[in-house]
Structure formats: C-alpha cells, structure tokens
C-alpha angles and dihedrals in degrees: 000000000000097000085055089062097044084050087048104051092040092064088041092059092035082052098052091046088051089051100049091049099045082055097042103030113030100028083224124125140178109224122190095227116175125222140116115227155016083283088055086043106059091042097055089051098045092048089059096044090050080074106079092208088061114089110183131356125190118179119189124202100211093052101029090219126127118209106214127187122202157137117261094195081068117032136005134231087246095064090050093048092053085049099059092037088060103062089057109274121116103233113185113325100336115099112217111246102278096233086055090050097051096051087054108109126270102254084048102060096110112182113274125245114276083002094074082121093056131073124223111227095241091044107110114234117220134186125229089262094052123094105207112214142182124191114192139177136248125214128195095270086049096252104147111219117184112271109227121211092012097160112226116195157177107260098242104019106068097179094065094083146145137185134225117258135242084282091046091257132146137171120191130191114238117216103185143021113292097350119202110234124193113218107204131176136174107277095002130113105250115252123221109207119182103213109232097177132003094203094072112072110245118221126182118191125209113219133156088002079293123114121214136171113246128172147336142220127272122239126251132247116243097207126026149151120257110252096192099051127085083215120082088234107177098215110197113178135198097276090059085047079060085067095083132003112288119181097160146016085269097061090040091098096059093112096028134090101195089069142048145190134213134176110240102210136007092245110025095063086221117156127193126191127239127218121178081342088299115129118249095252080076097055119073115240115204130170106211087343096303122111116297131198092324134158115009090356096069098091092060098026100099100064093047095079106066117209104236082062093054114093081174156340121222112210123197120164115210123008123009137188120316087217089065088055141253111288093078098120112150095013148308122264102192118188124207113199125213104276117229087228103055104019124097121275086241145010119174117194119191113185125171125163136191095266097058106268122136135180139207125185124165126177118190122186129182131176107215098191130343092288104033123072124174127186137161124205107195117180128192129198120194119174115170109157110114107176106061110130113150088170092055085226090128090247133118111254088204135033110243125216139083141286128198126180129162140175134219110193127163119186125198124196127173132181105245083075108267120119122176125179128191150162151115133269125207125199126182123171117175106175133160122207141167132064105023088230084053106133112186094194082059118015103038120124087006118109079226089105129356112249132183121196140182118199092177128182136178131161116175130174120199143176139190122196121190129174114175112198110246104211086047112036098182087059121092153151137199141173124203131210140187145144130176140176125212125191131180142194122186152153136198106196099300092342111090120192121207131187138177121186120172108183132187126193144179129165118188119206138193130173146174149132135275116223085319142354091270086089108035113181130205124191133163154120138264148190132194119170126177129183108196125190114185117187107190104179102309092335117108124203116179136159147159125226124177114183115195126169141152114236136198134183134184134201121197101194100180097167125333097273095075145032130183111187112179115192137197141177137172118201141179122217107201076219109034100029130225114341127173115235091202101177128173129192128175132182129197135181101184092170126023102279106015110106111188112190129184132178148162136184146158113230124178131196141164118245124233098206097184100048095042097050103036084153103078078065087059091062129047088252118133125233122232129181128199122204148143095252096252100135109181087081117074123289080341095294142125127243124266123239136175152181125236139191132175139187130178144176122205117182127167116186121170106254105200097344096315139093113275116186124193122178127189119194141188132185132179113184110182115186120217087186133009138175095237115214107207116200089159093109107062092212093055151025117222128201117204141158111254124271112193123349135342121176150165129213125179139170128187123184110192136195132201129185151185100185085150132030098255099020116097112190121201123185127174145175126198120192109191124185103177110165134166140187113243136181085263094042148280106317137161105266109260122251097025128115120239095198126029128192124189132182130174136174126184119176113186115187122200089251093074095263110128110170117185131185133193137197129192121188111190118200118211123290122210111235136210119269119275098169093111084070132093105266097252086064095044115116118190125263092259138033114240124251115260147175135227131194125199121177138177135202104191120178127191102213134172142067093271091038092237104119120091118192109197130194132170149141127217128203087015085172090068102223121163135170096263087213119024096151117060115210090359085166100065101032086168095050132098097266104039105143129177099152102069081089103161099149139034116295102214133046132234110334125192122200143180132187140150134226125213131182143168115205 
C-alpha cells in the first residue's frame, strides 16, 4: 500500500506543477465549462474571445473542458471565468446568474452544478428510446438561431414525419437498431444522418441552405465531487448505484471508499455504517435533509431505504452544517429520494440471489397539472431460505422474513415562488433468525432451540414548505416538518428486547445576502423532541428529551477562488442543559483545479446504547452500566461530545488528454466525553462514561481515473488509527481496520453493455479478548487480511431501451469468517458469542434482476 500513496502523491505534485506552469509559462489553461451542444459551444467561445487579451478558445462537449490561450500580463483567468459565467454557462466553481441561465435554450439547459439531480422546467425529458435533437441555423456572422418546421423522417417511409418545434427541438421514437433519418428544409438539400447512438443530442446545423451534422452531447459523470460547496461534499448519484446490486441504503458503498459497512452481529443481519472508523450512530443520517433512521432505529435503518428510490446520496465526512443540526460527529450521509415531478411514471426492479432472497420494488409518478405532482416508491423484501449455513454451525446466516416499506409523497410548485412537498411513509419487518430448526410457534422463549425475531414497525409524516421571494431570488425562506413513530418487538434466545420512540421535529430557515453574494447569511430556529421506552427482559428504561435551539451561519464568498462559512448554534437539552455547536469550514482554489478545504467543529449527542448494540442481545454477555446514580440523564450518562478537524486536497490535472483526479484527506476526531462500549471482558459488555482520551485519525488518498472513452478507474487507500482508554487501557478500538484498499473498474459501451468490477482488500482488525474462555471458544488477538470481488454485466435491450438485464456475483472469493459464532453449540450456554464479526458472513452469492421504466 505504501507504494499506492507514493504513486499517488507523486502525480498530485506533478499535477500542481503542471498546473502552475501551464498558468505562468505557456499562458494556456484547461476550464470545466458546462454546457450540451454546437449553440453552448460557440457561446462559450465567443464569451472568451470578447476578452483582447484571449487568443484562441476551443470548448469541447464530451470533456466539458475548454482549452483557453492568453496573456496573463493582460487579463486573469478570473475575468475569463466571469465572462463566460455571465452568458449563462457554469465554468469551475462559479454558477452562471440564474436569470441568464433560464433564458438559455432549451437544448442548452445542462444540469447545474451541484443541481445534476434536478430538471430545469424548459429542459426536454426524454426516455431511453428517444433521440433528442436540435436543428439551428447559421447566418453569415456565424450567430445559430432555432430553425422552426424543420421535417424529421423514417428513410423510406415519408409519412411518418415530425416537425421541429417553435426552439428548433425535436425527439423521435426509434424503433430499431441505427436507424437511418432524412433532414429536410424549404430550399435545403436533405440530409441523410445514421444514428450511432441516441444518447448523444443530435444537432444539425443549416448554413449556407445546406444541412450538416454537427455535434453531440458529453457524458456525465455518475460520482463527483461538488465544485460550488465549501464543504467537500462526494455526491454519487443513481447511475453509479447502478454499479452493484443495491437493494437497499446498506449495499449503497460497494463501490465506494468514504464509507464503509460492516454486519453487527453474526444472527440479527443488522448492518451500521463506519465513517473515519467511527460507528453509524456518529454520523448524521438525513433524507433530504429530515431526520433519517435515528435513535433506537439505527440498527435496522439501513435496510429500510431501499436503492431503486435513491437519485443520490451526498457524502460529507466531519462537520457539517449547523442548519442540519448538532449530532454530525464523524460525517453527514444525506439522501436525496426520486421526486414525483421529475422521476420516471414508472420503474419496475426484480432481484433474486442464490441464498433466497428476492426483491420488489415498484415507483410510480404522475404529474397531475402543471403545479401538482404525486408519486408512490414501494420496496419488498422476501428471504426464505432457511437453511443457509455456509459455516455448517447449525445456525441461519441470514434472518428470513419479510420487509416491506413504502412512501407517499405529493409536491406543488407554482410560479409566483412558493414549493411544498408532503407526504407519509410506512415500514414493517417481520424476520426470524437464529438455529435453522428454530420454530417460533414451538421453540420461542424456550431454551429448546435458540430463535431470534424482529416484529418492526415505523410510520412517519413529513412536510417541507419554500417560498423563494421573486423580486429577490437569493432570498428565501422554509420550514421543515416531520413526526414518526417506531415501534419494536424482539427477542434474543429467552431475552426479548422492546422499544417504543415517538420524534417530532421543525427547522425554520431563512436566508439572504448581504450587499452582494459575496457575503450569504442563514438563521433560523429549530425543535426536536423523543420520547424513548425500552423494555430489556423485566428492566424499563424511559425518557423524554426535547432539544430546541436558535442557529446562524455565514458565507464570505470574496472571488471564486476562495469561501469562509462560519457557523454557530445554541441549543438546550431538557436533560443536559444549554451547550454551543461553534463550526468553521474554508475553501481555497489557489491554482485552476486544486481545491484546499479546512474545517473544525464541536458536535454532541446522547447515546442510545440498546438500540445501538443490539449485539451484546445476540451472546449470553451481561450488561453493566456505570454510572454516577443521576438518573434524570440518560441511562445515567453523560452526553458525548467531540472535536473535529479536517484538511483536503483535490487536484484534477489532464493525464494524456483526459481528466485525472487525486484527493488527499485528513481527518483528526478527539472525544471530551464518550459513552464508552467495553467489550474487554468476554462475559460482559460494560458502558461507561469516558475516563481519559478517545480518539479517531484517518487518512484516505484517492485516485480517479478516463484512460479509455467508456472505462471509469477508481483506486483508494484508507489509514485508520482509532484508539480509546478503557477500564483495562488505552487500546485500538476492536473490529476496525487499520489499512483499506479499494479498486473499481466500470467499462459502458454505446450498445447498452456496462460491465463494472470491484476489489476490497481488508487489513487486519484487532479483536476483543477471549482468553477467559476455554480454549475451544478462544478467538487471536487479530482478524486475518482478506480480499473480496464483486462484479456486474448489465445489458439495455428492447425496441423502446427500457429493459435492463442484470447479472452479478458478490464475494466471488469466497472468503468467510470460518467462526463467527462462538460456542454456537451450546447458545444457552455461558460462552455463547455472535457479536466478535471481523469477516463476511456468507460465501460466494449470484444474482439476476431486471429493470424496467417508462419516462
């Protein structure tokens, strides 16, 4: 691995120096410059040659990258930047004024920066069997005007016809393989055109009464990182979930290195997230930026959001915004759902794998008039094989049962500035686990055969109002709602586990500018309030906790190479008291491609320790807190609180004519306070406040790379250091890697074949002490390395392009954690284990599906 970071930082600091003498030597520079087609084109290039000092400007649609000659004595790259911005076109990480944007032509409404999820009004939709197509007109000073009436046709039947509309745009159904269309226009010479590929935009361009093909529209990328945030916020949208099977949130990482995702025990199937080796319960899960799985449904969460609803998921590792709230720790996963008035009618997802598991999913949107928009996502999970048991202990590797979790959401716009959205979601998940003989009719609550059983329930309603003030867009103001209701039933063997959480939740917003966007301002105000009944054999645990503070946040923006956005709450917990949330975050660009980012920031949060370690249920471990008898907190505990810093370095540099991205991160999480979760004494677990230091430091060096048109690379370290003082000492913390590697490659032809493989290399993870055991239940002191492969075939078929056939396999080296279960033959017994889970828990899986949609 060391060899992979020297080769990383070399072409990072070969990259900057490039960079800085392309800008200081050669007076020639590479811009990312958005835009679609030939009209986009020639007024990028116009706009940079209005400037004298510009010599030459070429701007090419597949890369998205202008090439720009000057002469520094004379102009700046800032100027030219502002230049282009201002005829409508984002160009680095400068949007183009909004009212310029909107008045672009249709065909030229490219998807804003850190907006590629969201459809502008204007922009035309077109399904997989559509070829989008623009024909313009050239006069003699080379200005392209939309050419109205132009007839578009079949080669050989001329009465299947259409004609281009009032913008010049037209979109025609294919109905076979490389058709072959006839361009006519009054007066003009008809142009025959073979269609390669109907995912470019065809534009054909009238000059001199003569028709010629010109030019057609650049790929997107499926994961980025977003150019307008101070933030380094990983953006990875539905296209790169595509990648792997995901049915669900948990199986969303696979091709990504920021997150990852471990099993919490070796019976429940529950699955928690890790970020900068930190546990999911300290990153702060949103969805579209409302409360997510939190509190006692974090164990679970993560299989309640199922994959074919995500249009994409925003990563951002340390502090996050103060407006989002105060428990972001580690990071924020924010998860953005399928909207009802840009999504498809219909999209149909059909899974099954080798070990019995199937999956449903079915989203249906429908805009009822030009403001209202309705649509419904409903997921099913089905698992029913029992007898799955790679490991021959006699017990299920998987829970099977069924889960079943759907939304109802409606969104009104209008054009006077004022958006609501609304609606209710519903989860059930109803699973059995444990001894494949295990019987719950018969055997549950017995110490026959050991059981395990989830009866789940959640039922949540939210709303989110906007209005945006139309004399003044960068003034706005939202309120967000939302209430839920979890309830669980479980059981462990003969211990049973119930828990009740009812949460409310509103966040006020207002924001605006002060003089000028260079300083932007957020306040406002916000409540969250939980009341939580745990029920652990005959033991109750209840409280009520009811958070309410008052936020603001301002961003100084002085030119785009650099943001400041300082950040403040104050907050009162009806438990803990009042308690400041102070959070900094800066972002500079010093040269065209280099992105240095820095932040800091405290965050707090109270620990559910049942709910978040279900776990220590799943062994015949006792549980012991230790506290100081006050009561009135939470368990008895204090709150944790941390520290955290941050510093990365983004540079993209073109390697060989194509895009090269290297990213270097560090960050530093130092805890005041900590529920500490002692696994030290193999008969118990222990849950204590923390007495000394506990900390987490991480580094990640990333790599990603175009060598071929169609084939995407993607390489990645990760260093973790994550240690803690126990009662016993200052140890790493169990179960976490100390080195990462990831590698993935994913290849897409124009045929519909995308074809995608993925590599995991897992360095050793130190594991609680088991020498109290006998010696047939003692595990080492550390987990092996080991390696995983995934890998996808995927294949567009049909007349109308709208058929996906999947197939894939995951862990195809077959490497499982030989003993997951200590003592699985005497689960009663006193050394009866499941939780010490280091490795993956099933062999080799297949699977198959198909997707089908309708736009």
């Amino acid at each position: 691995m060391k060899y992979l970071l020297l080769l990383i930082s070399s072409l990072f600091f070969y990259g900057a120096d490039l960079n800085a003498a392309s800008y200081l030597s050669d007076t020639t520079a590479l811009l990312h410059v958005a835009g679609n087609c030939d009209m986009c084109k020639q007024r990028i290039e116009k706009a940079s040659l209005s400037l004298p000092a510009v010599k030459k400007a070429v701007w090419q649609s597949e890369t998205q990258q202008l090439q720009i000659t000057f002469q520094p004595e004379k102009t700046t790259l800032s100027d030219i930047r502002q230049a282009i911005a201002a005829v409508g076109h984002d160009v680095d990480s400068i949007k183009a004024p909004t009212e310029v944007y909107d008045k672009l032509h249709s065909c030229c409404l490219y998807p804003r920066l850190g907006e590629e999820n969201t459809l502008h009004a204007k922009m035309p939709t077109v399904a997989s069997n559509q070829l989008l197509g623009v024909v313009v007109r050239a006069d003699s000073h080379g200005n392209l005007t939309p050419l109205v009436g132009a007839t578009i046709a079949y080669e050989g039947f001329p009465t299947a016809t259409l004609q281009t509309d009032a913008e010049g745009i037209f979109k025609l159904t294919l109905a076979n393989e490389s058709p072959i269309l006839v361009v006519s226009y009054t007066g003009m010479q008809p142009l025959r055109i073979t269609v390669k590929n109907i995912k470019n935009t065809l534009v054909i361009q009238a000059k001199d009464n003569v028709l010629e093909e010109v030019i057609v529209q650049g790929n997107r990328q499926t994961a980025y990182l977003s150019k307008i945030s101070p933030l380094r916020i990983e953006v990875i949208t539905a296209k790169d979930l595509l990648k792997a099977a995901c049915c669900d949130l948990s199986e969303s990482f696979e091709t990504n290195a920021t997150v990852d995702v471990a099993s919490s025990d070796a019976i429940s199937g529950a699955k928690q997230i890790q970020l900068l080796g930190l546990g999911g319960s300290y990153t702060q899960l949103t969805v579209e930026n409302l409360p997510g799985p939190r509190g006692l449904a974090i164990p679970l969460g993560l299989n309640s959001i199922a994959g074919p609803w995500i249009e994409s998921i925003q990563v951002s590792k340390g502090v996050g915004s103060v407006a989002n709230g105060y428990e972001s720790m580690a990071g924020q996963i924010n998860v953005e759902l399928k909207k009802p008035q840009n999504s498809e009618q219909l999209y149909f997802n059909s899974y099954a794998n080798s070990m019995g598991r199937k999956d449903f999913n079915l989203n249906l949107a429908h805009k009822i008039s030009n403001n209202w928009s309705v649509g419904v996502l409903l997921h099913d999970n089905i698992s029913t094989k029992k007898d799955m048991d790679v490991t021959k202990n006699g017990f299920r590797d998987l829970p099977t049962g069924n889960l079943f979790s759907g939304i109802n959401r409606w969104a009104y716009q209008n054009d006077k500035g004022f958006m609501a959205q609304f609606g209710v979601k519903y989860l059930k998940d109803d699973r059995t686990g444990g001894a494949i003989s295990f019987d719950p009719s018969e055997d549950k609550g017995s110490t026959t055969t050991y059981g395990l059983g989830f009866d789940i329930q959640r039922m949540e309603a939210f709303a989110k109002l906007g209005y945006i003030f139309p004399t003044r867009k960068q003034r706005s103001i939202g309120l967000q709602l939302s209430t839920s209701d979890y309830d669980q039933k479980s059981y462990f063997g003969i211990t049973s586990y119930k828990a009740d959480q009812q949460n409310y939740y509103a966040n006020l917003l207002f924001q605006d500018i002060i003089g000028s966007s260079a300083h932007k301002y957020r306040i406002g105000a916000s409540l969250t309030s939980d009341r939580y009944t745990e029920q652990v054999d005959a033991q109750l645990y209840e409280r009520r906790e009811t958070v309410s503070g008052i936020f603001g946040e301002y961003t100084f923006s002085p030119s785009e190479k650099f943001d400041a956005v300082l950040g403040m709450r104050g907050d009162y917990n009806s438990l803990y008291g009042w308690f400041a949330t102070p959070r900094i975050q800066l972002h500079y660009a010093p040269t065209m491609g280099t992105d240095l980012r820095v932040s800091a920031g405290r965050g707090q949060r109270t620990a559910n320790i049942f709910a978040e370690n279900t776990a220590l249920f799943a062994s015949s471990r006792t549980w012991r807190i230790q506290h100081n008898n006050d009561l009135t907190k939470a368990y008895g505990l204090s709150p944790e609180v941390s520290w955290n810093m941050g510093f990365s370095i983004d540079q993209q540099v073109n390697l060989l004519g194509r895009p090269l991205g290297i990213s270097l991160e560090l960050f530093h999480t130092n805890f005041q306070n900590q529920v500490v979760v002692d696994y030290e004494n193999p008969r118990e677990v222990s849950f204590y406040n923390l007495a000394g230091s506990s900390y987490s430091n991480s580094f990640q060096a990333e790599m990603k790379y175009t060598p071929l048109k169609g084939l995407d690379l993607r390489m990645a370290y990760k260093w973790m250091d994550v240690q803690t003082d126990y009662n016993t000492g200052r140890a790493s913390k169990p179960l976490i890697a100390k080195n990462r590697g990831l590698l993935n490659l994913s290849y897409a032809t124009n045929n519909g074949w995308n074809m995608d493989y993925t590599l995991h290399i897992v360095g050793q993870k130190r594991l609680p002490s088991t020498a109290e055991n006998p010696a047939q239940y003692q595990l080492g002191t550390h987990s092996k390395t080991y390696q995983t492969m995934n890998a996808q075939v995927s294949k567009t078929v049909g007349k109308r392009k709208n058929f996906t056939l999947y197939i894939g396999g995951e862990n195809l080296t077959n490497y499982f954690q030989k003993t997951p279960i200590i003592a699985a033959d005497q689960p009663f017994g006193d050394y009866f284990d499941s939780s010490l889970v280091w490795g993956p828990l099933t062999g080799r899986m297949f699977y198959t599906g198909i997707r089908f949609h309708i736009l």
